[in-house]
C-alpha positions as CSV (number, residue, x, y, z in Angstrom):
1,X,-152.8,-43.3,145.3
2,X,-154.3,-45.9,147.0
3,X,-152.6,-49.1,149.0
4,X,-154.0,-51.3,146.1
5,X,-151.8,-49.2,143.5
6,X,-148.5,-51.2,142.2
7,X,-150.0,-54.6,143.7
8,X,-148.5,-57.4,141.7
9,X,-150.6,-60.6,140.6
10,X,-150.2,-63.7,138.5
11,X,-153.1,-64.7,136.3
12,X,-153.8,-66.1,133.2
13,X,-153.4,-64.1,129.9
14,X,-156.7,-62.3,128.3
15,X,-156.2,-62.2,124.8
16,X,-157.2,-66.1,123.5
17,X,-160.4,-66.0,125.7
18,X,-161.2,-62.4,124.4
19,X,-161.1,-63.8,121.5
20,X,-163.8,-66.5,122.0
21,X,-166.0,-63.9,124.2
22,X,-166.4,-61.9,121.1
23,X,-167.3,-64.4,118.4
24,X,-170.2,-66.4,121.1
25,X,-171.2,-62.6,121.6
26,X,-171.5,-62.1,117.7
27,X,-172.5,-65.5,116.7
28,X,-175.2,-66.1,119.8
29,X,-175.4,-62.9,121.4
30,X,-174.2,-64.3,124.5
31,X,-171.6,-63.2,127.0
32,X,-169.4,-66.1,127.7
33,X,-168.2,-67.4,131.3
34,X,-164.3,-66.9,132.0
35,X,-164.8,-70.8,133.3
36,X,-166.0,-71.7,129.7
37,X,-162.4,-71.5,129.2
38,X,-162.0,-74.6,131.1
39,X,-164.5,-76.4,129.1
40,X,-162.9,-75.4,125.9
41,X,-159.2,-76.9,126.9
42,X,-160.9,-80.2,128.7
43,X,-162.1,-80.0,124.3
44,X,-158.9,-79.2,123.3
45,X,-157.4,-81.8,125.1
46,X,-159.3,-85.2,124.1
47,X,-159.3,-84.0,120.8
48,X,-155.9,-84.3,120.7
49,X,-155.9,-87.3,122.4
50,X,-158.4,-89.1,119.8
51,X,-155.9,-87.5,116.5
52,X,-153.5,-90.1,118.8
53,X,-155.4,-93.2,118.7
54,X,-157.8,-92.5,122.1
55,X,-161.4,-94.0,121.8
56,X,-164.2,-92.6,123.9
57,X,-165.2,-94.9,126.1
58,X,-161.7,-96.2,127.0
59,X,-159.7,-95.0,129.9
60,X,-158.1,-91.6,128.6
61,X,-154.5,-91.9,128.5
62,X,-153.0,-90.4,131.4
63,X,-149.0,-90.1,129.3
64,X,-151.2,-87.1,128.1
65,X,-152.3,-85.5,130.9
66,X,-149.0,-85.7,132.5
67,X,-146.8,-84.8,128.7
68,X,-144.1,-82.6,129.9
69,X,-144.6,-80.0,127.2
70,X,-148.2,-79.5,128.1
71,X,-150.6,-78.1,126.1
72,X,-151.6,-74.3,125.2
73,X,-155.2,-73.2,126.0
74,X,-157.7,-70.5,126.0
75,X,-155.9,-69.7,129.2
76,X,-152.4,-70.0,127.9
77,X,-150.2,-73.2,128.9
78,X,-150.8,-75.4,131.0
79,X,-149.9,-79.3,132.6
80,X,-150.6,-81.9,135.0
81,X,-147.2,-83.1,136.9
82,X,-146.5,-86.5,137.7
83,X,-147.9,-86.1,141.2
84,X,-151.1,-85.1,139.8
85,X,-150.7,-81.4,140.4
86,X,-151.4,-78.7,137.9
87,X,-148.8,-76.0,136.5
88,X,-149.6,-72.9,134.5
89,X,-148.0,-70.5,132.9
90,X,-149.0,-67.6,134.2
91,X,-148.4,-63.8,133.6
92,X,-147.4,-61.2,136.1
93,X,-149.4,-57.7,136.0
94,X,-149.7,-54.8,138.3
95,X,-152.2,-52.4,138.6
96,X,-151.2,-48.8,138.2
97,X,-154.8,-47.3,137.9
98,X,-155.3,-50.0,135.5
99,X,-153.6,-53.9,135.1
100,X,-150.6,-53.9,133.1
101,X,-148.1,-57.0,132.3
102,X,-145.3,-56.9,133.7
103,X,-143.9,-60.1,133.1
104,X,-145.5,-61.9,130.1
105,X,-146.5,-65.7,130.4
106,X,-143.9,-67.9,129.5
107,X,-144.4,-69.7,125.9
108,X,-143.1,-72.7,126.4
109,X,-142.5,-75.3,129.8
110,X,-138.7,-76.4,130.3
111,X,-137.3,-80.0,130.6
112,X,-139.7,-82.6,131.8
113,X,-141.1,-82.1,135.2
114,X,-139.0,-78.5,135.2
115,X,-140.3,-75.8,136.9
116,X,-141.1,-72.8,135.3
117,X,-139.6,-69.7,137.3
């Protein structure tokens, strides 16, 4: 076995951005970036800021960017604090010949500017 065996890691979860992979691959033929996922939540996330009222060409509303219940994306949840850093909710896996979830990303964040642990 070698060191790298039972090696624990946090990540993001697969199964939303496998999901877009495949229909770009069958709709374009293309194989998509994993950073496309970044593009499609920056989407995500001013469209639901113009279903609130947000114009383009305004400021964007930064009580959004910083909502404490954040917002679920390609890449599972995710949210800015109020110090401007960003929190995930990440998953836990470890590779035993091949990467399996140990500790599945958490669904929801907890009180306002709450940790997740």
């Amino acid at each position: 076995m070698s060191q790298a065996c039972r090696a624990w890691f946090a990540t993001v979860p697969d199964a939303t951005f496998a999901q877009i992979a495949e229909r770009l691959r069958q709709r374009f033929g293309l194989n998509a970036s994993r950073f496309a996922s970044l593009s499609y939540d920056a989407i995500l996330l001013a469209t639901a800021a113009d279903a609130k009222g947000w114009a383009v060409g305004t400021p964007f509303p930064v009580r959004m960017l910083t909502d404490s219940g954040g917002y679920t994306g390609v890449d599972g949840l995710f949210r800015i604090l109020p110090n401007g850093l960003p929190e995930r909710g990440l998953e836990v896996r470890e590779l035993r010949g091949k990467f399996v979830t140990v500790d599945a990303a958490p669904q929801a964040f907890g009180a306002a500017n709450t940790p997740i642990n």
